[in-house]
Steps between C-alpha positions, in 0.01 A plus 500: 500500500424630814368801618793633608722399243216682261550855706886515478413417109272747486732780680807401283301534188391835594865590629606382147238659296581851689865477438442408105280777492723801670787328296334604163364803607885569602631380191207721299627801686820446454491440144287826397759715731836312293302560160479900607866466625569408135304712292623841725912392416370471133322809529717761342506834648303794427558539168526897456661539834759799468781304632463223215481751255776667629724162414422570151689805466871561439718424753615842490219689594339218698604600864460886431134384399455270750621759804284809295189211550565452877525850564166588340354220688659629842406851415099386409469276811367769768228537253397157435555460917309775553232361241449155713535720830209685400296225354585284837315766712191542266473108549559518875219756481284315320525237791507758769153544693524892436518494110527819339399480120606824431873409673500169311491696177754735533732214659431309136543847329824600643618079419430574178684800490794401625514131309420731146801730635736186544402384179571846335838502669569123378399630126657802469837341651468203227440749197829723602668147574389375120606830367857478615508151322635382144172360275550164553542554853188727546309206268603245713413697863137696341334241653562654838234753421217246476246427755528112569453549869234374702262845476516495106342148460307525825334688725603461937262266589629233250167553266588555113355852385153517284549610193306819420256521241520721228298824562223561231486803298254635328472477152425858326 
C-alpha cells in the first residue's frame, strides 16, 4: 500500500472512529433524557396536594371548597411574596460589597415573619373551611392541615435537618 493510500486510511479511520463515538455518546444522552421523560408521566402528582384531595369530596360541596381554597391562597400570597422579597434582599446583601450583618438579620427575621403569618392565614382558613364540612368530608380534606411542603421535610438550602439529641436531666 502506498504511502498515500495509508494517510487517507488513516484519516477515514479516525473520521469513522469520531463519528461512532459522538453517535453513542448521542444515543447515551438521549436514552437517559427518554428514560426521565418516562418516569416524570408515571410520576403521579403530589400526593396530598389540596386540589386532589379536593376530588375526593362530594360533588356538592366540591366547588364551594375548592373556591374557599383559592381564596385563602390569594388572600396569604402578599405574605409568602413578601417572605421571598425579603429573603431575596438578605441574599443580595450577602453578595453586596457593603454587607450589613445586623440588616441581613432582620431581612431573615421579618421573612420569617411574614412566611409564619401566611401560614397562619392558610391554617386558620382550612380549620373554618373543615368546620363548615360534613365528617366524611372534613376526613377526607384534614389532610390539608399537614405540613408536606418543602420547609417541613427540609430546610432552604436543600440539606435535611439534624435531628436533636435528647437533653440530659439530672437524675435526683
Amino acid at each position: 500500500m502506498s504511502p498515500k493510500a495509508l494517510k487517507l486510511a488513516l484519516i477515514g479511520s479516525v473520521a469513522l472512529n469520531l463519528f461512532g463515538v459522538a453517535a453513542g455518546a448521542t444515543l447515551l444522552v438521549t436514552r437517559a433524557q427518554v428514560e426521565d421523560r418516562v418516569e416524570a408521566q408515571h410520576r403521579p402528582a403530589r400526593a396530598g396536594s389540596p386540589m386532589r384531595l379536593v376530588d375526593q369530596l362530594d360533588p356538592a360541596v366540591r366547588e364551594r371548597v375548592r373556591d374557599a381554597l383559592r381564596a385563602s391562597a390569594l388572600a396569604a400570597r402578599p405574605d409568602f411574596e413578601e417572605a421571598r422579597q425579603k429573603r431575596r434582599e438578605a441574599v443580595e446583601m450577602g453578595r453586596s460589597a457593603t454587607f450589613d450583618a445586623a440588616r441581613a438579620a432582620a431581612l431573615l427575621e421579618e421573612s420569617r415573619k411574614a412566611e409564619i403569618r401566611g401560614r397562619a392565614r392558610l391554617e386558620a382558613d382550612a380549620v373554618a373551611l373543615l368546620a363548615t364540612l360534613e365528617p366524611d368530608d372534613r376526613r377526607a380534606l384534614s389532610e390539608i392541615l399537614t405540613r408536606k411542603g418543602r420547609a417541613a421535610s427540609r430546610d432552604r438550602d436543600g440539606r435535611y435537618p439534624r435531628a436533636e439529641p435528647p437533653k440530659a436531666t439530672p437524675s435526683t
